[in-house]
C-alpha positions, 0 to 999 in steps of 0.5 A: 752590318757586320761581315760575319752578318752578312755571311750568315745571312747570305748562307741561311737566304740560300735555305729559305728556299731549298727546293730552289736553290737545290735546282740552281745548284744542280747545273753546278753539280753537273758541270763539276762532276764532268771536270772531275771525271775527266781531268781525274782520268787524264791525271790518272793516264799521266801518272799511269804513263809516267810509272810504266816509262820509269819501270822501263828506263828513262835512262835507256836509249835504242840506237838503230842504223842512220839514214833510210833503207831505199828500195830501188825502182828496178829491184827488189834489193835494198840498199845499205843504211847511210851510217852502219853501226860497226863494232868499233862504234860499240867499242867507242861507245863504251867508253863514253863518259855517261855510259853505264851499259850497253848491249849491241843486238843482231837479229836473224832474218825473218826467212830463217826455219828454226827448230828447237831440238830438246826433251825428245821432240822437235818444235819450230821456234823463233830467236830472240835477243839475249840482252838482260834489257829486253822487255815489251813495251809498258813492261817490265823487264822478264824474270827468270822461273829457273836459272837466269836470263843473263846468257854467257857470251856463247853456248848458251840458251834460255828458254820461253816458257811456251817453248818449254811445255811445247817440247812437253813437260808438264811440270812447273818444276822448271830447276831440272831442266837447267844445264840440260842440252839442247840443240838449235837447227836452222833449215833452208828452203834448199833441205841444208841443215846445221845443227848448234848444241846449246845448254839451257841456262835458264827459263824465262817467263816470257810467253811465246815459243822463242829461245834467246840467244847470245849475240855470238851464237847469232852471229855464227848463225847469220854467217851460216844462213848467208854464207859468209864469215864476215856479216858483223865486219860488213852489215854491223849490228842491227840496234844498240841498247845503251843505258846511261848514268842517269837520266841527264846523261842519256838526254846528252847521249841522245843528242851526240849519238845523234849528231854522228848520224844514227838514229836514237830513240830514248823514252825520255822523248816518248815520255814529253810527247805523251805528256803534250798529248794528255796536257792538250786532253787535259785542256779539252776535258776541262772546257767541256766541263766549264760549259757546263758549269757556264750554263749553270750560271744562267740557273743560279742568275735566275734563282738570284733575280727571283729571290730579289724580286721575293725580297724586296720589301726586306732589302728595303728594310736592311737599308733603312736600318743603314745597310749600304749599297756594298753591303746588300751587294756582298750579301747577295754575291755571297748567296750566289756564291754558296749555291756555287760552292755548295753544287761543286763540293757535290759534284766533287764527291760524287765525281770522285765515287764515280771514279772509285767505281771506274777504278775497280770496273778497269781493275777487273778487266785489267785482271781478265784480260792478264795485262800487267797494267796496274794502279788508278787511272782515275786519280782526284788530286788535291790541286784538282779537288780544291780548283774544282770547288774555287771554280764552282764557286766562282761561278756562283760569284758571277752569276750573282754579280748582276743580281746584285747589283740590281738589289743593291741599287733598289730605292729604298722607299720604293722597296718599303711600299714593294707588296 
């Protein structure tokens, strides 16, 4: 026999007996839409955690003081950080080869009372920094509504828009309210009071009732509230924001930094520690879906063994006609792998409808619940789609392997006189 033969054979055997084949082949449609489903999802995750950390920055590293902060057994004080950033740090910093930005940041205490004193009213606010790298997590950085969010190095202030609707304006037309003045007051728990008159450079869209502020204004502010002239010379400052050249710059950034004492974090390490943890889902998600598919070999196995016992008469005649041992073997591993096939680029199409679907449901939560998350997290590759139908196949092969082998060591005379 010819191979084209034996391929048009084994392809029309698998019609002879739909209903049969259809169910063989069904086990194959579940394992495949499972993988599908799951490595589609996994795929999606990655590819989702990849865009948000590169809209964020991979080349942006966090540099907090080193050691720990330890609580004494007697007291409620605690002791200094181990290696204190310091403004000559910073200043050192600056000049490192790879260091395209950097943006040292103070933070208020958290016991501090702010009020906001603008458009006739009084609102409690809170400070937040004024680096132009600030953003949350998985967001992109803030844009301006009016104005700009790049505070002056003193001065200045940039209002959040809850804070600005908070004092009541009502408009959207946020452009009159830039150069307007405003003023910052801090209270203590004592009734002191110190006022700080600021001009209002910009609206951002961040939510929330909070005023950014330059770092020297929160310096000034920090001196006040503890009573000193010399908190930055004493504490340094609380996190450095350092953007690098390049994603390999701040890799080596990282690792320097880190050698003299600080603690760094870049998201070049988040980003390989999410990777890990969606390659080991990936793994597990694909298991579930090749039991399945292992299961479905005992389906198409007996499909095969019926369709051999069916058939022998025929296989008795192939081999009197000359058809060897290999070739009625070929033929029914064909047969088998067909069944494979066919239930796998089922499964893959209905796999990826099913994510097209889940897609859109995640689209429109995503929407109602304004999380700034966008894109597929359902995402059928092509890597996937041709792996899923290979494997499918694959598991027809084997399921046929032993079928055939029994087909192809039939006697002939014996399969002639088969009724």
């Amino acid at each position: 026999m010819k191979f084209k033969d034996q391929v048009s054979t084994a392809f029309s055997n698998v019609g002879r007996r739909k209903l049969r084949s259809a169910l063989a082949s069904l086990g194959v449609v579940v394992g495949t839409l499972t993988i599908v489903v799951m490595v589609s999802l996994a795929s999606g995750v990655r590819l989702q955690i990849n865009k948000q950390f590169e809209a964020i920055g991979l080349d942006r590293l966090t540099v907090t003081p080193g050691g720990r902060w330890q609580r004494s057994f007697n007291s409620t004080n605690r002791a200094p950080a181990k290696k204190l950033i310091m403004v000559e740090d910073v200043n050192r910093w600056r000049k490192l080869s790879g260091v395209a930005e950097i943006f040292p940041e103070v933070n208020l205490p958290n016991s501090v009372n702010m009020e906001l004193k603008w458009n006739g009213s009084n609102q409690t606010v809170q400070a937040g920094g004024g680096s132009a790298m600030r953003g949350a997590f998985f967001q992109p950085p803030p844009e301006a509504l009016a104005g700009t969010i790049d505070l002056p190095e003193s001065g200045g202030v940039v209002l959040n828009q809850d804070a600005v609707f908070g004092a009541g304006l009502e408009t959207n037309d946020f452009s009159r309210v830039i150069g307007q003045s405003a003023e910052v007051i801090l209270r203590t728990s004592r009734g002191e009071m110190q006022s700080y008159p600021l001009r209002i450079v910009g609206i951002s869209q961040e939510r929330g009732r909070t005023v950014q502020l330059s770092v020297a204004d929160r310096i000034a502010m920090k001196n006040w509230w503890f009573n000193s002239t010399n908190v930055l010379e004493r504490e340094g400052y609380d996190l450095v924001t350092i953007r690098g050249a390049d994603v390999s710059r701040a890799s080596t950034l990282t690792t320097q930094l880190g050698r003299e004492g600080f603690q760094v974090q870049s998201l070049e390490m988040f980003v390989t520690v999410a990777n890990r943890i969606v390659t080991a889902i990936t793994v597990m998600f694909t298991m579930i879906g090749g039991i399945a598919l292992l299961v479905a070999t005992i389906g198409i196995a007996n499909t095969m063994v019926m369709a051999i016992y069916e058939r022998t008469r025929e296989i008795g005649i192939l081999k009197a006609m000359g058809a060897s041992r290999s070739e009625i073997r070929r033929m029914f591993m064909m047969e088998a792998g067909f069944i494979g096939m066919i239930g796998g680029v089922i499964g893959l199409l209905l796999g990826w409808l099913l994510g097209l679907g889940l897609n859109q449901v995640i689209r429109m939560y995503l929407k109602y619940r304004e999380m700034p998350v966008h894109g597929n997290f359902f995402v059928v590759t092509l890597a996937l789609a041709v792996g899923a139908i290979v494997f499918a196949t694959f598991i027809g092969l084997l399921a046929g392997l032993l079928p055939a082998q029994r087909a192809a060591r039939l006697d002939p005379l014996e399969a002639l006189r088969h009724e």
